[in-house]
Residue, then its C-alpha position, 0 to 999 in steps of 0.5 A: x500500500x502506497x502512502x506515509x509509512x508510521x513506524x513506533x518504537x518504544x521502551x514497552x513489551x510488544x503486546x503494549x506497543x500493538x496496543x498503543x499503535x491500534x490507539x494511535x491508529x483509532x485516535x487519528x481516525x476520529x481526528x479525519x486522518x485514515x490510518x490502516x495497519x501495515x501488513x507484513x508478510x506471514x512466517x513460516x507456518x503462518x497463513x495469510x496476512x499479517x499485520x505489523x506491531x507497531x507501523x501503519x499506513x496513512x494515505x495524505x498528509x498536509x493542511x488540516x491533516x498534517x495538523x491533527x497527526x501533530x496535534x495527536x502525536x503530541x499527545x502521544x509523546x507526551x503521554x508515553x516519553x520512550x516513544x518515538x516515531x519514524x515517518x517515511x515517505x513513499x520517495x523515502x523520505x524520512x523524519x524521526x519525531x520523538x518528545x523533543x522535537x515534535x513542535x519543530x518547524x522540521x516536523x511541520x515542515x515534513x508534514x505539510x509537504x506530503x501531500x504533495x507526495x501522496x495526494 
């Protein structure tokens, strides 16, 4: 799936990390930013798709959506501070968004513009 992949890392046991990225995910929705799970492929004696821990996919950015994804990472980061957040673009760009630097013109920047990427 095309789009800006969101990858999350931090300091949790991954049954809590999926739960805070399918929180994330749920939260961007309700804030207008649709956000799918990013599938991974199965292991081995697994079937069908599997859906990644901790990385989703979300279709545009920019305008009004680039700030709601700032407005809720911003939550996110204050409320879990091991968090951190990759963003990558389909061209592979690529910004790292962690407690200290999420109000930087460089995240707003990287956020307003990939729309123009995706959309």
């Amino acid at each position: 799936m095309a789009g800006i992949s969101v990858i999350l890392e931090a300091e949790l046991a991954p049954p809590r990390l999926d739960g805070l990225t399918r929180d994330l995910m749920r939260d961007l929705g309700r804030a207008g930013v649709p956000a799918q799970p990013a599938e991974a492929p199965a292991g081995p004696g697994e079937r069908g798709v599997m859906a990644s821990v901790g990385t989703f996919v979300i279709d545009q950015l920019g305008g009004k959506t680039a700030a709601a994804v700032l407005d809720v990472a911003k939550a996110y980061l204050t409320r879990e501070q091991s968090l951190h957040i990759s963003m990558v673009k389909p061209d592979g760009t690529k910004i790292d968004i962690d407690a200290k630097n999420v109000g930087s013109a460089a995240v707003a920047e990287f956020l307003s513009a990939a729309k123009t990427v995706t959309g």
